[in-house]
N, C-alpha and C positions, 0 to 999 in steps of 0.2 A: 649565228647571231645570238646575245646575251639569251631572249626571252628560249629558245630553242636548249642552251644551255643550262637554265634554271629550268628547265622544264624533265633533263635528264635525260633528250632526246638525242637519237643518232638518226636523221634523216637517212643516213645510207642504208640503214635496214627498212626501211621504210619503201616496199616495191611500187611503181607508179600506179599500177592497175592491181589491188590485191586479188586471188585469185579467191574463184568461188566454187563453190562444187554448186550442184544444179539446180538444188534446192535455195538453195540461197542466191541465187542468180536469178528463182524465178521472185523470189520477197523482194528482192532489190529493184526489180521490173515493175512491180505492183506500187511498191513506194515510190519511185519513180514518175510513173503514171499520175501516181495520186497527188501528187505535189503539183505535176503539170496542172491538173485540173483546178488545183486551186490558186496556184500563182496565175496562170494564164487567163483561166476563161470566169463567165459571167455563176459558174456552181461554185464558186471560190467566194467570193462574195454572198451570195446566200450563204451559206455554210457561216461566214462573217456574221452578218446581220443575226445566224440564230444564237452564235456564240453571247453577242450583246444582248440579245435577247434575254437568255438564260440568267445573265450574269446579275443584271439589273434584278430579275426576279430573284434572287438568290441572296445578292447581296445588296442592298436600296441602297445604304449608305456606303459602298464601295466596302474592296474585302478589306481591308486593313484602315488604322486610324495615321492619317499623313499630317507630318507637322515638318510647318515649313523653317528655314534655314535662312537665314540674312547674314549680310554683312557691307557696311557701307550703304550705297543707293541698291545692292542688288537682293531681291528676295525673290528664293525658287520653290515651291511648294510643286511637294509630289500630287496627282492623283490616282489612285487605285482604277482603273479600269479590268472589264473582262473580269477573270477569274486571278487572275496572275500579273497582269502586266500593269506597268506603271506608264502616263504621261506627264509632262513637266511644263509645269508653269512659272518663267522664269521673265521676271520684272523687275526693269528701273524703274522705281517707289520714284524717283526724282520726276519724271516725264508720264509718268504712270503708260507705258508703253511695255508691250509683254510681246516675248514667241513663247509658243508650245513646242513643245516635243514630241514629235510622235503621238498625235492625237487619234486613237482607237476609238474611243467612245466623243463622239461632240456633243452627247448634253452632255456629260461628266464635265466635257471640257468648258463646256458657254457655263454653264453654273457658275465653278469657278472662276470665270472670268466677268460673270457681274457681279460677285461676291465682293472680288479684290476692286472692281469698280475700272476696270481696264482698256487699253487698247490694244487690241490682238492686231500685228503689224506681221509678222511671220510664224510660219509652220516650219520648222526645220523636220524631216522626214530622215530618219536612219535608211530606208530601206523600203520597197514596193510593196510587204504581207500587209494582209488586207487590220492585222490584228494592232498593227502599228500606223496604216496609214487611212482606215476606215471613214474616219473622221472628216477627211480633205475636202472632200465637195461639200459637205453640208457647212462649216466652218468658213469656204471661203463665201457661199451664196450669202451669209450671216455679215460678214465682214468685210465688202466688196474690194478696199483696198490691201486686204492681208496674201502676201506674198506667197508660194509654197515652195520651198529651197529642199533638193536633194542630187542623187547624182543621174545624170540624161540617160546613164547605163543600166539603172534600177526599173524603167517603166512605172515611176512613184504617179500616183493620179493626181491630179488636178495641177502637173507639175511646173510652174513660172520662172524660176529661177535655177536653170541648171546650174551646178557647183564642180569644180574640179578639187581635185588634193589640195590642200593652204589656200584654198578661196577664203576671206574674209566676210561674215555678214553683220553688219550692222543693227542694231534695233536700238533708238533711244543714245545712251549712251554705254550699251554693252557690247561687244567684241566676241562672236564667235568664230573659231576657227575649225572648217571643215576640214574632216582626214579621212584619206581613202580606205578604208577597210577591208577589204572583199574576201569572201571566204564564205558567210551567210549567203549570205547572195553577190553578185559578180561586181553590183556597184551599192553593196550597202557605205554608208558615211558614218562617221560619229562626228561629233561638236565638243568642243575644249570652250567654256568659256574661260575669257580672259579677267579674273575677279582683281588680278593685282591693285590696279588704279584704286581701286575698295578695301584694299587692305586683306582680302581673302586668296585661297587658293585657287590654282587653275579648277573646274569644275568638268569632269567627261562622262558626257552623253553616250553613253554606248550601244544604247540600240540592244541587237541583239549579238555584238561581238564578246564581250565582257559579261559577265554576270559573277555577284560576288560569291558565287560556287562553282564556279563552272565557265563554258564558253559555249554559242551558237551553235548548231547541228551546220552540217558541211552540207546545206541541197544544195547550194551551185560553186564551189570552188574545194581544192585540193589542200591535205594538211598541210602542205608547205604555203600555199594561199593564208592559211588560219593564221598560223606561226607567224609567217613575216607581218600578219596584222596586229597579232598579239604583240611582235615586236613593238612596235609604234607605240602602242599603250603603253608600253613597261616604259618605255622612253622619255615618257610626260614627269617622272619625276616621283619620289616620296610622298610629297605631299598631295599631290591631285587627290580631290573627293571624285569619288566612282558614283554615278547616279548610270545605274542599269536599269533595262527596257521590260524585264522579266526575272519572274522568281522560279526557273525551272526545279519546278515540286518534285518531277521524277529524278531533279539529280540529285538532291540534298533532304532526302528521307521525307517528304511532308512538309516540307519547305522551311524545316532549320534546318542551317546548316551546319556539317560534322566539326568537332571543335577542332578538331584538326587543318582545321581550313581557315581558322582565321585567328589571327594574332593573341596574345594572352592579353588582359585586361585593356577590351576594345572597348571603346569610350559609348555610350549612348547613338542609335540612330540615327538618321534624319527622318524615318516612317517608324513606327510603334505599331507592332503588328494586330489585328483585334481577332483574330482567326490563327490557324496555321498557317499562314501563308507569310508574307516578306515584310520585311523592315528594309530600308532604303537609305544611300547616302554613308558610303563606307569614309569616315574620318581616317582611316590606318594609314591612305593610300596603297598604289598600287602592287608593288611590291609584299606585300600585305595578304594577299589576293592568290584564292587556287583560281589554275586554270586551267590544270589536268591536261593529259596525254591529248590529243587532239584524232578522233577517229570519225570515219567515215560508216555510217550517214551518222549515229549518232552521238556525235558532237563530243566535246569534253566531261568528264566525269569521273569520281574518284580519285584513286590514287593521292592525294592529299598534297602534293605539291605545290610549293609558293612560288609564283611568280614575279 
């Protein structure tokens, strides 16, 4: 496939099971474990609650300064949650009608949402980690009739509206299109909104498949799982703006990232970073975008290659 190709990759050396010596069969058992515990059970969630915890004390005003993006009726404004990770608030200004993305932190998210003076109708949810979807039950208790859309295969909590590949979701007069991803997790989604009618570009949600240095750690699917999802991405086109889920610090030095990795005279943000940490809302498109070799468990990184 192209994105495999731009990647420099020969799947055939790529063995199914890489082999470990003992030592590292027993790391991999303990990461293994650990993950279990937090994807599955209720110390996963604690472990969640203290991250927000931290964060909030650490940074009040979120780590980064987010400045939002219009065009036509639609305005999407980043929030900084956590330490790293971004949720998205994305509003017909016509309807005054919004979904979130991936809501980790919900005061982060209710804040803004009686700032912009709002109606929360939908949660669109990438993915079941507690650090993306933390937010779900308190948000819908808040908002009785606001939906929560992801895929039935992820175990997303508070979950309403299962989604398949090319499901359409509606909010106001926005268009998003869900896409199956799996590679992060076995039913993570991203969301393409549809800005054309607006006169803007297609807009992708990527959760934790995309990031603009990098791509998601493989805890539940196989590099050729990752690749053929990265395919999809690459597929949306030139111009798609990239709105990733997270600023993976440990892959891009401190969280700039190598200039190698992104296009020469890249235009302005859509997040303005107030810390070391992300700027948000890649204008290059996707192609544009490293997404590095793809390995097992830990995720994509280096190598400087464009996707």
């Amino acid at each position: 496939c192209s994105c495999i190709r731009r990647l420099g990759l020969d799947l055939r050396e790529l063995p199914a099971q890489p082999p470990r010596c003992a030592w590292s069969a027993q790391a991999g058992g303990q990461r293994e474990a650990l993950y279990s515990l937090y994807a599955r059970t209720r110390l996963g969630y604690l472990f969640y609650k203290r991250q927000v915890k931290k964060a909030r004390e650490r940074y009040p005003r979120g780590h980064s300064v987010s400045r939002p993006l219009g065009f036509g009726v639609v305005k999407i404004l980043p929030i900084p949650v956590l330490s790293n990770n971004y949720s998205y608030l994305v509003i017909d200004t016509g309807s005054g009608r919004a979904a979130v993305v991936d809501p980790s932190d919900p005061l982060a998210v209710q804040a803004a949402i009686e700032e912009e003076g709002v109606l929360l109708e939908a949660i669109l949810c990438t993915h079941k980690h507690w650090d993306h979807s933390g937010g779900n039950a308190a948000l819908r208790q808040q908002h009785g009739s606001c939906k929560v859309y992801g895929s039935a295969l992820d175990a997303v909590p508070e979950l309403t509206n299962p989604l398949t590949d090319k499901e359409r979701v509606s909010v106001g007069c926005l268009s998003f299109e869900a896409l199956a991803t799996p590679g992060h997790t076995v039913g993570h989604m991203a969301y393409v909104l549809d800005a054309a009618p607006f006169g803007g570009p297609p807009c992708l949600f990527s959760g934790d498949l995309l990031f603009l240095a990098g791509c998601g750690r493989l805890f539940e699917g196989s590099p050729e799982t990752m690749l053929a999802s990265l395919d999809v991405a690459v597929g949306l086109g030139e111009d798609t703006l990239l709105w990733p889920g997270e600023w993976p610090r440990g892959q891009s030095g401190g969280g700039h990232p190598p200039k190698s990795f992104l296009p020469p005279r890249a235009p302005p943000l859509a997040g303005k970073a107030r810390s070391p940490l992300a700027a948000v809302g890649s204008r290059r498109g996707l192609s544009g975008l490293a997404a590095g070799p793809a390995r097992e468990p830990g995720g994509c990184s280096g190598g400087g290659r464009r996707c």
